[in-house]
N, C-alpha and C positions, 0 to 999 in steps of 0.2 A: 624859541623852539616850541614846537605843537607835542601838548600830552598826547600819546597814546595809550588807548584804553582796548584789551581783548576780552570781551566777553564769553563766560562759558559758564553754558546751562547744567547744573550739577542735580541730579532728584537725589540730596540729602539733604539731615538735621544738620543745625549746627552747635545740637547740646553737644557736649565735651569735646568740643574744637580748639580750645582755649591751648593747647598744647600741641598745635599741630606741625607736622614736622620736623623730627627730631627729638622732639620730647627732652628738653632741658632744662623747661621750664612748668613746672606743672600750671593744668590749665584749671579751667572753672566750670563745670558739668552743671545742667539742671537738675537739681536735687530732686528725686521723684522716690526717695526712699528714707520711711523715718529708722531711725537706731535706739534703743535703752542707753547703746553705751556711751559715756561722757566724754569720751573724744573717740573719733573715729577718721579711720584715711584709708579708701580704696582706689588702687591706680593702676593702668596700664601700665605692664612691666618694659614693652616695645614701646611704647611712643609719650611716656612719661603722663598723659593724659590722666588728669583726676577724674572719679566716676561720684567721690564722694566723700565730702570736705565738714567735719566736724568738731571744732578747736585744734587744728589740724596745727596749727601752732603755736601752742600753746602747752605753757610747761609744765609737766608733769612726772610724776614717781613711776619710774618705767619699772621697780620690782624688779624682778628676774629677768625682764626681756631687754636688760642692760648686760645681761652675760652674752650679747650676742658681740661687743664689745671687748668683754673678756676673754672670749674666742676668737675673736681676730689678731689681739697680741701674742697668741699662740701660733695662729696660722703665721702671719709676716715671719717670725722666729724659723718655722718649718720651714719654708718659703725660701726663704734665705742662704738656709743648712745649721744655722747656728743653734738647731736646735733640731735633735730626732724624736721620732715616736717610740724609741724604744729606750729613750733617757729616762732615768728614775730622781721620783724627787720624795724628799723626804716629808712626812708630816707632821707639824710641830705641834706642842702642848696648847696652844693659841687656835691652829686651826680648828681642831679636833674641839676644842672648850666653844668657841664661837661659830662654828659652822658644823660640828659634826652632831651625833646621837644625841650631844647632854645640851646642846641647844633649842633640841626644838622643833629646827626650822627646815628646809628642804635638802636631806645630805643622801652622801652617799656611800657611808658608813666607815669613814675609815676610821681606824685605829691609831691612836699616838707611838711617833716613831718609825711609823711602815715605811714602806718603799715602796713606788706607786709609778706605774709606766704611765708616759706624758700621754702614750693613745688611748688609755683607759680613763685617766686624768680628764680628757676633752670630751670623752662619750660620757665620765661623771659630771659634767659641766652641762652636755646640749641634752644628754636624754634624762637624768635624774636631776640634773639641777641641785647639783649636790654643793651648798655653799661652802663643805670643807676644802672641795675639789677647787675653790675660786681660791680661797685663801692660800690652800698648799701651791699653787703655780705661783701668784702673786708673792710671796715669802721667797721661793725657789730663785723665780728669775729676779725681784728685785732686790729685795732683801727685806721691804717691809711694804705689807697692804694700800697703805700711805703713799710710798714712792711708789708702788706701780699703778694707784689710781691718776698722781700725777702723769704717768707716762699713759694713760688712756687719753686723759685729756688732749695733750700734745697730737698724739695721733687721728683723735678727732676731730683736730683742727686741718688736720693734713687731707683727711678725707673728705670736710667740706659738711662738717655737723653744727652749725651756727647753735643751734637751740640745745646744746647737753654741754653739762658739767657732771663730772665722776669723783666722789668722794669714797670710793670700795669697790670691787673686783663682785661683789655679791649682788647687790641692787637691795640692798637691806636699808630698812629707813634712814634718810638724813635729808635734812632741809637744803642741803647746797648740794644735794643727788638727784636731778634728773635730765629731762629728757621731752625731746616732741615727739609726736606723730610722724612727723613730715623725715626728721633725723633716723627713727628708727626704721623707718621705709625704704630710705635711702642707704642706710648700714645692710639691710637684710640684702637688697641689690649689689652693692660692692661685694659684699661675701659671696652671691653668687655667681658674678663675674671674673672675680680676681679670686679663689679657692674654688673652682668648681670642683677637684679631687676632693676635700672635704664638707663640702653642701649635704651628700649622700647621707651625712651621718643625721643629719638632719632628721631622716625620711624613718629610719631607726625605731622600730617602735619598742623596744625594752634593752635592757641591760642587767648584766647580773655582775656583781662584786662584791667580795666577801661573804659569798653565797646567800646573798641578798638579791635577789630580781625586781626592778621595776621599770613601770610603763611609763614610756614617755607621755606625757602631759598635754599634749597636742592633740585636741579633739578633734579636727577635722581630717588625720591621718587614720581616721578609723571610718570614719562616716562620710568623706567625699573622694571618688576616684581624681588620682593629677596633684591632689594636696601631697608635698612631697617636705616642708619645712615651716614654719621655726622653731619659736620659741614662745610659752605662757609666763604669766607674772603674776603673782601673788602674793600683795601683804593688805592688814588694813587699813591703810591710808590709803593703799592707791586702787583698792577693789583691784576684781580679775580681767586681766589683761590679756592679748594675744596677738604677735606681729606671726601673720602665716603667709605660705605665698600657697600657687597652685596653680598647673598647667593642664589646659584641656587644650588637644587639637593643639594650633597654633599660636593659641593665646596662653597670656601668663600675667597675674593679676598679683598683687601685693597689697595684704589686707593688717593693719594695725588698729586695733580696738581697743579700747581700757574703762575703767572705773561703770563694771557690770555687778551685780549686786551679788550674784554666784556664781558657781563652777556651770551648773546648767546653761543661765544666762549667759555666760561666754559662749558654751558651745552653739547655743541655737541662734546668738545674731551671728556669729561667725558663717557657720554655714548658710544664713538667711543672705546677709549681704554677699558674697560669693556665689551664691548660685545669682541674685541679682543680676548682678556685675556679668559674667556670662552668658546669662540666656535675654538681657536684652542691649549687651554691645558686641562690636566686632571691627575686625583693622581691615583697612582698607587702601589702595595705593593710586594716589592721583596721578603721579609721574614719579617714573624710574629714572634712575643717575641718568644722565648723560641723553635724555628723552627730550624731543626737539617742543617744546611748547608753544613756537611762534617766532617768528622774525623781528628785528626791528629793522627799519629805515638808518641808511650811514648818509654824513656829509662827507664829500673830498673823500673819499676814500677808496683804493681800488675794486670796489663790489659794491652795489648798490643798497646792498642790505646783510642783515648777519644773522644766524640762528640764535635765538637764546636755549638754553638749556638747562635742567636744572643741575648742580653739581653732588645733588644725593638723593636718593631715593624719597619722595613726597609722600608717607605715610602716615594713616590718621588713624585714630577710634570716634564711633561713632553709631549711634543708636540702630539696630537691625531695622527697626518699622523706620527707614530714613523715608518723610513724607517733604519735609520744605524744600525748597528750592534755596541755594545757596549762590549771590553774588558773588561769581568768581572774576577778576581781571588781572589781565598783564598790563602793566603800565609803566611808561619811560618819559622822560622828555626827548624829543627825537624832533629831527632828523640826530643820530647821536654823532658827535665829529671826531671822524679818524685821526690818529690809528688807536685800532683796540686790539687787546690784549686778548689770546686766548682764558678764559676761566675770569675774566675781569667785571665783576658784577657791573649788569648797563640796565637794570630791569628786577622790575618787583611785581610777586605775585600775590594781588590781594582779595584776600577770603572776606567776608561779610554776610550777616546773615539775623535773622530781626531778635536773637537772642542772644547775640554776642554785644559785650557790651563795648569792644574796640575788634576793629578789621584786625584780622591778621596780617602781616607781612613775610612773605619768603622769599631770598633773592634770589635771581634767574641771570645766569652769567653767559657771557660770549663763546658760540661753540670754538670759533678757530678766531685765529691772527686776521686783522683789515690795516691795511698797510695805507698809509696813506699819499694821495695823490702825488705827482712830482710837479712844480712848475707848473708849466703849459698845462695840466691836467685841470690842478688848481682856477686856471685860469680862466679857459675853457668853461669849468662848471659853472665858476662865477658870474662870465660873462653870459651861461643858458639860464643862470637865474634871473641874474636883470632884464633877460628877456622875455621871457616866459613865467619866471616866478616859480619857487620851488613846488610841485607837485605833492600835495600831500596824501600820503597812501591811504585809502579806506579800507579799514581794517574790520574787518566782518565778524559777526556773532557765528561762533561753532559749538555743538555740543559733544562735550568730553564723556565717554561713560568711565565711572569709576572702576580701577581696576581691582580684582580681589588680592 
C-alpha cells in the first residue's frame, strides 16, 4: 500500500508545540526567559503546553504551598456531604503549641480548646496559612497529624502526583516532605476543575479571626488584573515560594516558582514571568471536533474514499510573532481496505518543525461507516486492478489558516 502524505502550509512557530492537542502531556517551549528562582514551571492552563521548564521535576520542600493538598482533603469530605461548612472542630493543646501564636510560625490565632467552623477553618488555611488551622482539621478528621498525612499521600496517588510524599498537613520542614513543580501545577488544576465552588476563596484577599485581620500572601492578587489564586510558601530551607494561577481574556496560565531569596523576589519574578507568558503566547485552533481534514482513498469498499476527521478539537499555544513555517501532514497507508468503522483511527496527523525535537502525532479518524464490497463487487474491482492497476490518488498541497 502507498503512504499518503497531505501537506499544509501553516505561517507558525513551533516553540511550545511539544504539548499540542489536548494537552496531556506537557510539552517543551523554547526557553527565551531567565528566572532567579530555583525551580520554576509556567504552563498553559488549556492545552497543558509548557512555556517554561526549570527543575520542573525535581524535589523539593513545597513549605506551605503543600496546604493546597491539605485543602483538598477538606474539599472531597464537602464534596461528598460527609462533612459541612458549618461543622465545628475543636482545637487541641498540640495544635495551638505547634502551629499557633507560641510557635512562631504562620497561624491563625486560635486559642486552645475553641470551637472553630470548618469554613472559617479553610479560609485559616488558603488566606492566613494558619498552621494551627492545618493541624485542628488533620486532629479533627483523622485523629492524628500522622494518619492524615498518610491519607494525603494515598489521595495523591489517586490524583496522579508521582513526585510528592506528605509527612504534615503544614508543609513545615521534614526531609521525607516534599513536592515538584510539575505536581503542584497539576494539584492547583485539579482544584480548579473539580472544586470550582471553592477556588473563589482563593482570590480572597484578607480574613479576620479572633479579631485578628490578615492579608492573604499572594502577591500577584494585588498587582496583576485575572490573578485570582493560590497559594505562597515559606520556610528557610525551601526560600519563597509561589504556585499562582491567572486568567486574562481567554487564557489561563499556572505559574509555580520556589527557592527566591525574598518576599520581594517572589513577587517581582512572579509577576515578570506571568506577564511573559501572556503578552508573547496565545491558543490557537487548527481543527475543530468533527472538522473534515481530508479524505483517504478505500480498497473494496462501497465508496471510494472516506473523510477523516478529527475526533476533538486541535488546539495549541504558540508564540504571537508566529514567523516559521510549520510541516504539517496527514498521512496513511492507503488505499485503506474496507470495512471501516465510523470514529476508527485510519490516519495521523503530523506536526514537525526545525525546533521540535520529535514530529508530533494526532490521530484523525473515519467520518462515517465503508461497508465493504459484496462478491461480484470484490471481483469486479480486482479484476479493474489487474487491468488497469490501482490509480493512485494525487493528493495536493493546501493551505490551512489557523483558526483563533
Amino acid at each position: 500500500m502507498a503512504r499518503y502524505r497531505l501537506s499544509l502550509s501553516l505561517a507558525a512557530s513551533a516553540v511550545a508545540l511539544a504539548a499540542l492537542f489536548g494537552g496531556a502531556a506537557p510539552g517543551h517551549a523554547q526557553q527565551a526567559v531567565e528566572t532567579k528562582a530555583r525551580e520554576a514551571l509556567l504552563l498553559d492552563y488549556e492545552t497543558g503546553t509548557v512555556l517554561l521548564n526549570k527543575n520542573a521535576d525535581e524535589r523539593m520542600p513545597p513549605s506551605s504551598m503543600s496546604k493546597l493538598m491539605t485543602a483538598v482533603m477538606i474539599f472531597d469530605r464537602l464534596k461528598e456531604g460527609s462533612l459541612s461548612l458549618d461543622e465545628k472542630f475543636r482545637v487541641s493543646q498540640n495544635a495551638w503549641k505547634t502551629g499557633g501564636a507560641a510557635s512562631g510560625s504562620s497561624t491563625m490565632f486560635l486559642h486552645p480548646n475553641q470551637e472553630v467552623r470548618v469554613e472559617d477553618l479553610l479560609r485559616g488555611i488558603i488566606i492566613q496559612s494558619g498552621n494551627d488551622a492545618c493541624i485542628t482539621v488533620a486532629e479533627n478528621l483523622l485523629g492524628t497529624e500522622a494518619a492524615f498525612a498518610e491519607a494525603m499521600n494515598r489521595r495523591a496517588k489517586e490524583i496522579g502526583l508521582t513526585g510528592s510524599h506528605f509527612m504534615n498537613a503544614t508543609g513545615l520542614p521534614d526531609e521525607n516532605h516534599y513536592m515538584t513543580p510539575r505536581d503542584l501545577a497539576k494539584l492547583a488544576r485539579f482544584i480548579m476543575e473539580r472544586f470550582p465552588e471553592y477556588f473563589s476563596i482563593y482570590s480572597e484577599k484578607e480574613f479576620s479571626y479572633n479579631n485578628i485581620r490578615q492579608h492573604n500572601r499572594n502577591p500577584l492578587l494585588y498587582t496583576m488584573p485575572g490573578a485570582d489564586g493560590m497559594k505562597t510558601g515559606h520556610t528557610s530551607v525551601a526560600g519563597y515560594g509561589l504556585t499562582a494561577t491567572a486568567k486574562i481574556d481567554d487564557r489561563r496560565q499556572i505559574l509555580v516558582i520556589n527557592g527566591l531569596d525574598t518576599m520581594a523576589a517572589r513577587s517581582d519574578e512572579a509577576q515578570k514571568l506571568m506577564d511573559w507568558g501572556f503578552r508573547n503566547f496565545e491558543n490557537r485552533t487548527l481543527f475543530t471536533k468533527g472538522e473534515v481534514v481530508n479524505t483517504a482513498d478505500v480498497w473494496l469498499g462501497d465508496m471510494d474514499e472516506v473523510q477523516l476527521v478529527a475526533d476533538h478539537d486541535l488546539r495549541f499555544t504558540l508564540p504571537r510573532r508566529a514567523a516559521q513555517n510549520l510541516d504539517v501532514k496527514v498521512v496513511y497507508n492507503g488505499p485503506i481496505p474496507a470495512p471501516i468503522t465510523k470514529g476508527q483511527q485510519i490516519a495521523r496527523l503530523v506536526v514537525n518543525g526545525t525546533d521540535m525535537p520529535t514530529p508530533l502525532e494526532v490521530p484523525l479518524v473515519a467520518a462515517t461507516d465503508v461497508d465493504r464490497l459484496g462478491f461480484f463487487g470484490r471481483l469486479g474491482a480486482a479484476a479493474q486492478h489487474l487491468i488497469f492497476g490501482h490509480a493512485q490518488k494525487q493528493i495536493e498541497s493546501v493551505t490551512s489558516a489557523v483558526k483563533q
